[in-house]
C-alpha atoms as one frame of an Amber mdcrd trajectory, in Angstrom:
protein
 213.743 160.769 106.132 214.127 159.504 109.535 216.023 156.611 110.133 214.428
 153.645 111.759 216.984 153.781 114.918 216.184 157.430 115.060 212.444 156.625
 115.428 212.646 154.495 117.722 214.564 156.899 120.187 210.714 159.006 120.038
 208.892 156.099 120.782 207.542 156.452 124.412 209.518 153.644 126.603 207.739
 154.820 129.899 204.145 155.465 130.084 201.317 155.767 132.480 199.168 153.151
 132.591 196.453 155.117 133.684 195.875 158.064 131.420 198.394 156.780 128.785
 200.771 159.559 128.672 204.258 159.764 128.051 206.865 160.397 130.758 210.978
 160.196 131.069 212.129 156.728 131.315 213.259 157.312 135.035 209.780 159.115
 136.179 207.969 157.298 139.718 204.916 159.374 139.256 203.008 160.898 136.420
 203.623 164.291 136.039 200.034 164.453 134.099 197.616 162.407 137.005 199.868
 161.723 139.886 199.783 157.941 139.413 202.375 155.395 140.142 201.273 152.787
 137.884 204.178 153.473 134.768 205.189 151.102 132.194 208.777 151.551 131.624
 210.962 149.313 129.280 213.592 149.937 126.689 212.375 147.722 123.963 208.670
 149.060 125.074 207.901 149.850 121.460 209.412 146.941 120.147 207.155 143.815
 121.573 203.944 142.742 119.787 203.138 139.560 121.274 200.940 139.533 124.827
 199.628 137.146 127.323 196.436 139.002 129.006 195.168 137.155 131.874 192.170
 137.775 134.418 192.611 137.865 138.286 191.691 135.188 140.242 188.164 135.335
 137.048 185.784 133.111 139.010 186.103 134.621 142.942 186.574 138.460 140.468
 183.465 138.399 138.745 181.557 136.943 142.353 183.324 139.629 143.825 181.646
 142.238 141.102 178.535 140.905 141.737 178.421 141.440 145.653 180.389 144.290
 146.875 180.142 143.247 150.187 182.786 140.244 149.502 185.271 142.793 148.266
 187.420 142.492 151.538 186.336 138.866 152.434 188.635 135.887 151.518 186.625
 134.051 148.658 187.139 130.526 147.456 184.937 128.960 144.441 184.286 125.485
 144.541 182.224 122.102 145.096 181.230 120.577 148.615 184.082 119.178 151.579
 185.437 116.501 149.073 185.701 118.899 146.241 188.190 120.862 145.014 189.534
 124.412 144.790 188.153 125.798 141.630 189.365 129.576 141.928 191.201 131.438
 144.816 190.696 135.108 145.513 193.730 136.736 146.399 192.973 137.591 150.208
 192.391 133.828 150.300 195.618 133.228 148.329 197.414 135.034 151.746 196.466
 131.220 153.852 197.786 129.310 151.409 195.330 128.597 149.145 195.542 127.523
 145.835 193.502 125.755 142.891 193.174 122.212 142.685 193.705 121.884 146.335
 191.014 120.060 148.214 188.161 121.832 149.700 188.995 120.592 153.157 192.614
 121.479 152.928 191.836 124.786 151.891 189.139 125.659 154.891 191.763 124.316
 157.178 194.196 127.382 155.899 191.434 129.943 155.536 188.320 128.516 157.606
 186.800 132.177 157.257 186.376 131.464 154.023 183.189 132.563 151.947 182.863
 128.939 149.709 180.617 129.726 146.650 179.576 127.225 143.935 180.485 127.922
 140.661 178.360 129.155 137.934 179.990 128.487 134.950 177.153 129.748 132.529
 177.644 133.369 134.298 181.858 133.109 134.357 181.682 131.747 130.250 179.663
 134.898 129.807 181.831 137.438 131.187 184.842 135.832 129.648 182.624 135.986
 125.898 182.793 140.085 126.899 186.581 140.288 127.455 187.096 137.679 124.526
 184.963 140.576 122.321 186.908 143.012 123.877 190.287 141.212 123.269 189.469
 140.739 119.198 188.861 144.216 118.347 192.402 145.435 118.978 193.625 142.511
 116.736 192.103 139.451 114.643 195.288 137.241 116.027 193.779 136.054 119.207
 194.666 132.811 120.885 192.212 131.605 123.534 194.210 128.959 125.948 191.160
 128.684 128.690 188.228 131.278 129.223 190.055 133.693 130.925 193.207 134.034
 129.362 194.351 134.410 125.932 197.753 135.375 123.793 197.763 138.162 121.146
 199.802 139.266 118.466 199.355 143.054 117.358 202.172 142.945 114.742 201.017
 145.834 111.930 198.313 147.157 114.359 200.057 150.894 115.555 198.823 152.368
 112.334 194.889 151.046 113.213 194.986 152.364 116.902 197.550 155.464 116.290
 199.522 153.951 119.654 202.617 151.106 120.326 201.059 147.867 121.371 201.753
 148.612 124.846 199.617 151.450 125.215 196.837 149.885 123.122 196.820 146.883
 126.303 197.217 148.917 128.738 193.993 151.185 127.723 192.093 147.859 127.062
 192.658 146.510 130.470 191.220 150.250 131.756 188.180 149.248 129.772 188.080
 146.077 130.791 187.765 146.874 134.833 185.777 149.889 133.773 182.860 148.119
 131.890 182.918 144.282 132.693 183.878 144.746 136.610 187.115 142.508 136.451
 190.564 142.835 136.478 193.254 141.484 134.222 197.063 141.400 134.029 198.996
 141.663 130.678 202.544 140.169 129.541 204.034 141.713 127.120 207.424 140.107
 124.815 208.497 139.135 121.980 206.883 135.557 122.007 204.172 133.411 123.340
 206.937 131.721 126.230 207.915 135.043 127.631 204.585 137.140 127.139 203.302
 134.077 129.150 205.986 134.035 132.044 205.777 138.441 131.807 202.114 138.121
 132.802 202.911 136.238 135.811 205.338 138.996 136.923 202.785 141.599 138.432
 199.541 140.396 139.493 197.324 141.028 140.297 196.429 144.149 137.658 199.741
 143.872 136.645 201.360 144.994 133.466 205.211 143.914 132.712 207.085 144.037
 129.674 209.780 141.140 129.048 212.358 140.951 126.145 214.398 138.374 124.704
 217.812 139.955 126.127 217.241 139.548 129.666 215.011 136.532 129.357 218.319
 134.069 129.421 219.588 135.632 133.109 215.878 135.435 134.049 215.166 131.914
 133.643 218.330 130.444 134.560 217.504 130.355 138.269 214.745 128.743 137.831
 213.878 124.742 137.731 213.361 122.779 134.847 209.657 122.476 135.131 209.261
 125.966 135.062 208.711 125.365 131.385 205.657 124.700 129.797 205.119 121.012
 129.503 207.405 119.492 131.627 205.435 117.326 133.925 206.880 115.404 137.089
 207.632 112.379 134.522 210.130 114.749 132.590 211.527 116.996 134.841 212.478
 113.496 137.179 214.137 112.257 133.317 216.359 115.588 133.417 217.097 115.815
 136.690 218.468 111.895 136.751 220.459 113.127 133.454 222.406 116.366 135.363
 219.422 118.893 134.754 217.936 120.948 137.558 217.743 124.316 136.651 217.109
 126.036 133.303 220.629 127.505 133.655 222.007 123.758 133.181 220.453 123.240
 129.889 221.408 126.387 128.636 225.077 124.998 129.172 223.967 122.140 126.922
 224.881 122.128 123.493 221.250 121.719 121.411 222.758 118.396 119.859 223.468
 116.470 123.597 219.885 117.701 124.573 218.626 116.228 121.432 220.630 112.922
 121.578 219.186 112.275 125.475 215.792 113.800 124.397 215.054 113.385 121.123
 212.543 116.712 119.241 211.999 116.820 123.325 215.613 117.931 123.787 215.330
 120.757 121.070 212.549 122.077 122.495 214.104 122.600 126.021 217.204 123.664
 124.294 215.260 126.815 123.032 212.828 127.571 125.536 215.706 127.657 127.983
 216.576 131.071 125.924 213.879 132.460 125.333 213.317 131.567 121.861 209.824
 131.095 121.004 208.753 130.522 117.098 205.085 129.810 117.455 202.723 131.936
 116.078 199.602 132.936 117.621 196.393 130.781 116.109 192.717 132.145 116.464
 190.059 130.291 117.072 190.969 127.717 118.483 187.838 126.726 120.030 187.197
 124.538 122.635 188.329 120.767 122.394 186.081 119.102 124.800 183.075 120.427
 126.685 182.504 118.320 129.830 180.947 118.439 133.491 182.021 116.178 136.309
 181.113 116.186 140.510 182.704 115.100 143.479 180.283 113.010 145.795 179.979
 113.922 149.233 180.659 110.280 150.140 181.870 107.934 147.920 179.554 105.684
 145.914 179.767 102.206 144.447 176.063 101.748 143.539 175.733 101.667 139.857
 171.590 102.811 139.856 172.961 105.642 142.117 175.740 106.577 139.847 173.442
 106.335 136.525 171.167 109.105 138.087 173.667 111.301 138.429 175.448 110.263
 134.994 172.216 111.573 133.335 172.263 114.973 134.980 176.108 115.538 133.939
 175.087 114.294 130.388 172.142 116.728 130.472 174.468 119.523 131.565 177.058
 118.636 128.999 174.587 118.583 126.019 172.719 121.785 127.445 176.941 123.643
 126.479 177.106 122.134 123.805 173.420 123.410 122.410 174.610 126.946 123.163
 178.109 126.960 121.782 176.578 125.270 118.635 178.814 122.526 119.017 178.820
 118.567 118.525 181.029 115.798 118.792 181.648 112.046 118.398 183.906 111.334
 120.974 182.354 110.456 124.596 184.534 110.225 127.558 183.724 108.671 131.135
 186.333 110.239 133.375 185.886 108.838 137.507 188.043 108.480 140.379 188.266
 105.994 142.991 188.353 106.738 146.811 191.665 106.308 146.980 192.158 109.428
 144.071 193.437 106.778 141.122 191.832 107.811 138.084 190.317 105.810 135.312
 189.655 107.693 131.880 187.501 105.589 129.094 186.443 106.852 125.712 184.436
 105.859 122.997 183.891 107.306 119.741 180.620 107.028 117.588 179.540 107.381
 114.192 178.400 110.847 113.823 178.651 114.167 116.167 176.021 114.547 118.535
 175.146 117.232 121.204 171.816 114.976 122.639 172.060 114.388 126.249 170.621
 110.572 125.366 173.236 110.018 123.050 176.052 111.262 125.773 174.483 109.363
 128.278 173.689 106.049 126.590 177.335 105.551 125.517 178.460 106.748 128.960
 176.001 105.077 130.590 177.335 101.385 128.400 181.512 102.802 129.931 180.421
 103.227 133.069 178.443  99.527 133.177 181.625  97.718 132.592 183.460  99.729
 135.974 181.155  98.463 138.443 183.470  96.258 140.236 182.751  96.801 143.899
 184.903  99.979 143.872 183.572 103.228 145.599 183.985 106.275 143.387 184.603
 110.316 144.964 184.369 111.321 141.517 182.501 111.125 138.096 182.570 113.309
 135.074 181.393 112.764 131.187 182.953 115.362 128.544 182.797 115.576 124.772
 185.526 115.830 122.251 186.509 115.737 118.293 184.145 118.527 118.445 182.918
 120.584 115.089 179.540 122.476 114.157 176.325 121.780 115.144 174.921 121.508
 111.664 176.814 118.529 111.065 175.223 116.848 114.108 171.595 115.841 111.921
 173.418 112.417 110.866 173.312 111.206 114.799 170.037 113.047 115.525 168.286
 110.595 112.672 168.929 107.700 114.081 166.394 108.162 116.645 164.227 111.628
 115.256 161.617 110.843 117.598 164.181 111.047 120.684 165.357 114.176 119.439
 162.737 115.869 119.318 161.027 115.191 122.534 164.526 116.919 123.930 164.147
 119.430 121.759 160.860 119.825 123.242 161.962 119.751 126.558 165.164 122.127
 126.039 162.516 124.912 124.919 160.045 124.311 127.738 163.186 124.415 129.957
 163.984 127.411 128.139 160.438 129.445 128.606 159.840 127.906 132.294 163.109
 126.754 133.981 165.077 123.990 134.562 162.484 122.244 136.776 159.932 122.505
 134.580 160.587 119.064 132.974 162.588 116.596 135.087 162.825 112.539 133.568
 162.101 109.876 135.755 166.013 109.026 136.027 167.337 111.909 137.070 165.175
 112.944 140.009 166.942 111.531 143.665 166.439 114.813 145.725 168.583 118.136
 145.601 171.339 117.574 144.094 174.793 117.824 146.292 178.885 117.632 146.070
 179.234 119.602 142.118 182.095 121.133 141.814
């Protein structure tokens, strides 16, 4: 019988990524296709746990859809006073980044090709990789709609291949039938599949275990780990704690004295120790919509017009995930970028756009104070299935219906087909 050590000494630690075959742990090329691209680790057959991330997703799939941006620097987002929504990575070369304003971003890259985003088309392509993603193993995590973590524990005797080889043929597939790119982590938990992924992009593929983690994060600064804001990482710096190497020198009880279930936490993410388990379906937690205005607008009849269309827009994802909730949320920002958040929560889910609006509508009433707004946004949360949304839709059945009604004419005809009285001001301008 052969001994568990001994079997792992035949497990492949360097492969090719493209045609999957094994090679000497010290090979540059593939000996079978000639390629470069190897995966080479010691613990390679070892790690079960992955991050798998796509490439720049939003300027990726634009890119798949018109060749002729394939060399051209491509940033997705709303109007001058938006934001960055997605950077390709020719665009990444200037300097930018998401979340960065539009304008700072065409002053780095002012060749820039600036496309609106169409988030119906990008939460398609992600459903196709999420598909994709669940039939090498149930345990899949989503964290946004391009990314997700896995755990293929138990799963070499299903695909007759380590974990490793099973991601690396699935991101083949991936570029091969969807037209996008992704880049894989691969550890021994969620924290260092997570920071692996990040080691290689774009189409990058790195393997990360718990041994070397601890020299690998102690360079780097506190807020290099997940969660630790500008708030916290200010806290441990005025306590002694810059980098990740100085709170590995901490003993776990002084981090936990200063910072409390905090201070644990730190303690073992600053070696690599990880316990969390991967949790499927997690589902989305709000759907929303917001827009930046071109200019910024105090008028309240103004911003009701284009509270409506959000509200539509909102209940229109909600319809199609088969989702409601019953917790409304007014998000908008001043001129001067201070943010004001207000929430409401109502007696039963709902996924009506009159519903969303009406109580957004009634939070948005009582912030008309004279101040301009650059930026509104409704979202819904303490979502759950649609079937559970009938209690809300009674309250006014004849409401519901006619938008019923107009969802299906909408649906056979367009979007234009059917526009209320409140909504219609001209095109529409500034969403981001």
């Amino acid at each position: 019988m052969t001994s568990p050590a001994s079997a792992a000494v035949d497990r492949p630690a360097c492969f090719c990524r493209d045609c999957l075959h094994d090679l000497e742990f010290d090979a540059r090329r593939c000996r079978a296709c000639g390629s470069p691209r190897l995966v080479r680790h010691r613990a390679l057959a070892s790690l079960n746990f992955a991050h798998i991330d796509c490439d720049a997703f939003y300027a990726t799939v634009e890119k798949r859809d018109n060749p002729e941006l394939a060399d051209k620097p491509v940033i997705i987002g709303g109007g001058k006073r938006g934001v960055v929504s997605a950077a390709c990575y020719i665009s990444r070369t200037f300097g930018v980044r998401s979340a960065m304003p539009m304008f700072k971003a065409l002053e780095l890259c002012p060749a820039a090709i600036v496309i609106r985003p169409d988030m119906a088309k990008y939460v398609r392509v992600g459903r196709e990789v999420r598909r994709a993603m669940q039939s090498l193993t149930p345990l899949v995590e989503p964290l946004s709609i391009d990314e997700a973590f896995l755990d293929l524990s138990g799963t070499r005797r299903v695909h007759g291949m380590i974990p490793a080889k099973v991601l690396a043929r699935f991101a083949l597939q991936i570029e091969r039938d969807v037209g996008v790119t992704v880049s894989v982590g691969l550890s021994c938990n969620k924290f260092l599949a997570k920071i692996a992924s990040d080691l290689d992009k774009p189409r990058g593929f790195a393997a990360l275990d718990h041994d070397e983690a601890r020299t690998m994060l102690a360079e780097k600064p506190v807020n290099f780990i997940f969660g630790v804001g500008p708030a916290t990482q200010e806290r441990l710096i005025q306590r002694g704690f810059r980098t990740i190497a100085d709170l590995q020198r901490a003993e776990e009880a002084e981090l936990m004295r200063l910072f409390g279930g905090e201070g644990q936490r730190l303690w073992r993410l600053a070696r690599g120790i990880d316990d969390r388990r991967v949790v499927p379906d997690r589902g989305a937690k709000t759907i929303s919509n917001e827009t930046t205005f071109e200019t910024d607008i105090r008028d309240f009849a103004t911003l009701e017009r284009l509270l409506w269309r959000l509200s539509e827009k909102v209940s229109s994802r909600l319809k199609s995930s088969e989702l409601a909730g019953s917790t409304i949320t007014l998000k908008l920002k001043t001129g001067d970028f201070r943010q004001r958040t207000r929430s409401q929560s109502i007696s039963a889910p709902t996924q009506l756009a009159a519903r969303i609006f009406a109580v957004s509508r009634e939070l948005l009433a009582k912030e008309i104070d004279g101040t301009a707004f650059r930026l509104m946004g409704t979202g819904v949360s303490a979502l759950r299935p649609s079937s559970q949304a009938h209690e809300t839709d009674m309250l006014d059945r004849r409401s519901a219906d006619a938008e019923r009604a107009i969802d299906g004419l909408r649906k056979k005809f367009g979007n234009a087909a059917v526009i209320r009285g409140i909504a219609y001001d001209g095109p529409e301008k500034g969403e981001s």
